[in-house]
N, C-alpha and C positions, 0 to 999 in steps of 0.2 A: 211411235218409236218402237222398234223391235223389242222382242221381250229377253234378249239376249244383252243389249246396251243397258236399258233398265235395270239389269241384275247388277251388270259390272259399273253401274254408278253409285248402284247403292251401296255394293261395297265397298270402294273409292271414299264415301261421304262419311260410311262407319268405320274406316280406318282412321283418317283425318281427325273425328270426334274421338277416339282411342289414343291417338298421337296427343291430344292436347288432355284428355284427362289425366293418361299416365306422367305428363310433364307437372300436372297444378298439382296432383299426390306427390310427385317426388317432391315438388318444392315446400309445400307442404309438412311433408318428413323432413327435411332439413330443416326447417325451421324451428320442428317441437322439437328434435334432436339437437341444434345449436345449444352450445350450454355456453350461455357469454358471462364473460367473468370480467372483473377490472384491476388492471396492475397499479398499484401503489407504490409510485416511486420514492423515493430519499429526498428527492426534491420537494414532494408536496406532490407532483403531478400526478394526476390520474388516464391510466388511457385503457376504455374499453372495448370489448370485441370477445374473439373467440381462442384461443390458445389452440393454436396444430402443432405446435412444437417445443419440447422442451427438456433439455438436459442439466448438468451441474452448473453449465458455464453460458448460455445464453435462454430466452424466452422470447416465440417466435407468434405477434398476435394478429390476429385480421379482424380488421373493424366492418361494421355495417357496410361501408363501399365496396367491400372487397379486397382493399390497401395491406397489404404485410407490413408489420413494423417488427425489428429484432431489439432485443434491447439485453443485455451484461446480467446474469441475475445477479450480480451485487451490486448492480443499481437499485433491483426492485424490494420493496421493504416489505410491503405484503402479495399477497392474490386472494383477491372477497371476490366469492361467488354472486348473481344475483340475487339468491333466495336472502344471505347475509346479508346483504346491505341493505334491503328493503325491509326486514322483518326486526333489524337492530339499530340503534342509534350509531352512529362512526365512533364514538370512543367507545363502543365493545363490541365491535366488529370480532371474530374469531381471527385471528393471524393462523393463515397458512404457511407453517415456516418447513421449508425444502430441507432434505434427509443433509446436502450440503451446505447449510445456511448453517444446522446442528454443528458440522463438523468444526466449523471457526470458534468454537468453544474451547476448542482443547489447545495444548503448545504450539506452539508456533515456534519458527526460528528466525532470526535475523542476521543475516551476513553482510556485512560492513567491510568496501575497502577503499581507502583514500590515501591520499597524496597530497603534497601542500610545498608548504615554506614552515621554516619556524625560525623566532625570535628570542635571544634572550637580550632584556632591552640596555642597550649602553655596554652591551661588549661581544655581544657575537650572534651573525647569522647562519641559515642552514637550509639543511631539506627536511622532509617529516614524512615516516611512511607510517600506515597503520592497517591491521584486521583486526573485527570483535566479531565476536558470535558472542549474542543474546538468546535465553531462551526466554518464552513469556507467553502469554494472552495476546490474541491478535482482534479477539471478539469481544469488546465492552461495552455493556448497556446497548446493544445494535450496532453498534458503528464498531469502525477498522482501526480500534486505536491498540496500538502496542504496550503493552507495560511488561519488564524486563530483566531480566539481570542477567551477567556473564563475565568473561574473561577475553581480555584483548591482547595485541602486541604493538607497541608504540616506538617507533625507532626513531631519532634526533639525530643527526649528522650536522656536527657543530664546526664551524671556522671562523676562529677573532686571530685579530694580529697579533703580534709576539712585540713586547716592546723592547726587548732585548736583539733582538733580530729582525731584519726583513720578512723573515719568513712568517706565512699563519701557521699556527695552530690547530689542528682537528681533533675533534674531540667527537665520540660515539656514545648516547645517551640512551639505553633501552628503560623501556618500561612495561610492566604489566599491570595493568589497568583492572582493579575489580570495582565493577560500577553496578548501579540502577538504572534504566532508560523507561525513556514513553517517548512513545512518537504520534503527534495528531494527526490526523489531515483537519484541513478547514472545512473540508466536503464531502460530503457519503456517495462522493460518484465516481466513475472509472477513472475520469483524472483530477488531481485535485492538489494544491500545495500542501506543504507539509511541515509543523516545527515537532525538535526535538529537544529534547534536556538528557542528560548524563551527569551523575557524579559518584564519587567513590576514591577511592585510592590507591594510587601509584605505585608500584613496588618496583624498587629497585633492581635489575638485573645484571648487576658490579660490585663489588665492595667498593671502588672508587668512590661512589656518592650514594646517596639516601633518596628514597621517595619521599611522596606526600600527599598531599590532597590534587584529587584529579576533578575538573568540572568540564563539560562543551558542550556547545549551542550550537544546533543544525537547524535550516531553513530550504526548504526547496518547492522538489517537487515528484508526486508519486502517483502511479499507473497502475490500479489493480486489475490485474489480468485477468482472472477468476477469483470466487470467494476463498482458496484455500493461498492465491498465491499475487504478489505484487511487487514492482521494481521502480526501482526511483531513483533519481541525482538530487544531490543538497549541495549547500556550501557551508562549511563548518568552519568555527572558532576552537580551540583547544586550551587548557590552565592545566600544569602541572606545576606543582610544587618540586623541588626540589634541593639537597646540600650537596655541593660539588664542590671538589679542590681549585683554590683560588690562589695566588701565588701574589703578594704584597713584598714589596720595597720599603723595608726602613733603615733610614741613613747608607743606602748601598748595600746592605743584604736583605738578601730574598727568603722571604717566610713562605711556606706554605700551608693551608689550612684550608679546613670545609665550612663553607660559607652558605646560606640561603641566595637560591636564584628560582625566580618567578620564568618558566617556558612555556614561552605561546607559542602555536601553530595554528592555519589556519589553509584552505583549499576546498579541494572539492572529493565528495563520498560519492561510492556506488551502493547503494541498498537492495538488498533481496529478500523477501518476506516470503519464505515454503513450510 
């Protein structure tokens, strides 16, 4: 064989042996540079790999195959490194808590607006409107639960018959409402049902009638969109107390007076947690 083919095989054979050493170093450095870590969901679930991605509102991970998974960080409860988890028992794992996970510590606000029916029972039906803004804690013991207080506006558009006449009656019942609220979810995950309680009292916005004790039960359903923010539909129940002018018949003339009447409403909420 010429001494000129000779040359240029050998260096052909010492490339080829070059191409695959600098491939098994690279992979190599990837490997002791992989830092895998594993997310600790709300659920209990565990899912490890490698994090390439990560801001307030999601965490982006790749497992051993190679697979991306995204997942909400207000799903994720912790991120254990692997030198943690191997070197500690799980109940003193260090929690890696994210500079926004901090944030849900502080107030929060709740913006409430619904619409319904209401009832006052055995003499007249209506419409119901309502807004509260809540302020409170949206971050307790880990989870997303609300606890609250605030001021609202409760409107009652009332119509009973007149028994004196064909005609109804309308009658406009405001109220402002100073309450306490909590709202759970049943789930520490992006979506999750929801119950609330409310109570406090009424005040009157008439001299026509008097407040009283306010109470209402919410049940739904809520979507947190990030740690700092979440939005939801309920369907609510409503109690106000209240004394309104009643107009009574004895022997053919008409009394008037303030009487106790029990006003329920009930429908559906829009919730915003920012």
């Amino acid at each position: 064989m010429p001494k000129n083919l000779r040359i240029c095989e050998f260096f052909c054979i010492f490339a080829l042996e070059m191409r695959k050493i600098a491939f098994i170093l690279t992979f190599c450095a990837f490997v002791l540079c992989a830092h895998a870590e594993t997310l600790l969901l709300h659920t209990g679930a565990r899912v490890k790999g490698e994090i390439v991605f990560q801001n307030e509102e999601v965490i982006i991970i790749r497992n051993a195959d190679g697979a991306r998974f995204q997942y909400p960080r207000a799903d994720v409860k912790e991120i254990i490194s692997d030198d943690q988890e191997g070197q500690m028992p799980n109940d003193s794992i260090i929690v890696q808590m994210a500079d926004d996970q901090m944030v849900n510590k502080k107030a929060s606000i709740l913006l409430e607006l619904a619409g319904g029916s209401a009832y006052i029972p055995n003499e007249a039906l209506g419409a119901a409107v309502s807004v509260d803004l809540l302020v409170g804690s949206h971050h307790i013991n880990g989870r997303h639960i609300f606890i609250g207080g605030g001021l609202g506006y409760h409107g009652l558009f009332m119509v009973k018959p007149n028994a004196a006449s064909s005609k109804n009656v309308a009658q406009k019942l405001n109220f402002l409402p100073i309450q306490a609220a909590i709202r759970i979810p049943f789930l520490e995950q992006k979506h999750s049902p929801v119950a609330g309680l409310a109570i406090g009292y009424g005040v009157a916005l008439s001299k026509d009638y008097l407040g009283g004790l306010y109470a209402g039960v919410d049940l739904g359903y809520r979507c947190q969109l990030n740690p700092k923010t979440a939005i939801g539909a309920v369907f609510y129940t409503q109690f106000q107390q209240a004394q309104i002018i009643a107009t009574e018949s004895i022997e053919g003339t008409g009394f008037e007076g303030k009487t106790g009447r029990n006003l329920l409403s009930f429908g559906a909420k829009f919730t915003l947690y920012f």
